[in-house]
N, C-alpha and C positions, 0 to 999 in steps of 0.2 A: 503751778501744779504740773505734775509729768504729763505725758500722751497716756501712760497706763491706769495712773487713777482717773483724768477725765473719760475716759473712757469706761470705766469700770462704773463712775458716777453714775454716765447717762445709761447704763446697762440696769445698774440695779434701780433709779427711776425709772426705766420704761416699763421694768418686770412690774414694781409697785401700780403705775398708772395702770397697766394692762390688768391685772389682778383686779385694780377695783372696778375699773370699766364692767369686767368680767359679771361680779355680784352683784353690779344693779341694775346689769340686764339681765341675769339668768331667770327663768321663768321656774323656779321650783314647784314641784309637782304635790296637790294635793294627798294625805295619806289613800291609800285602796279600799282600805277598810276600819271602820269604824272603832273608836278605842271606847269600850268600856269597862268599868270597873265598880264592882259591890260593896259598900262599906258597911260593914258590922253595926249597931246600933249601939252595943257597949263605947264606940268613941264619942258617942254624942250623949252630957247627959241630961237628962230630963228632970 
């Protein structure tokens, strides 16, 4: 292999490894506020 593609290899492993590193430590923040939502009673039938 050349010096350019091994180089470019370990470039775009490191961005991969780093990316994932990244999302399994990020601490994603609970919503602020509460989702609610009313369902009609026509979709359920009885």
């Amino acid at each position: 292999m050349s010096k350019l593609k091994k180089v470019s290899f370990i470039v775009i492993l490191a961005a991969l490894a780093g990316g994932t590193i990244f999302l399994l430590t990020w601490d994603i923040p609970a919503p602020a506020q509460p989702v609610t939502k009313t369902l009609n009673d026509d979709r359920f039938p009885s």
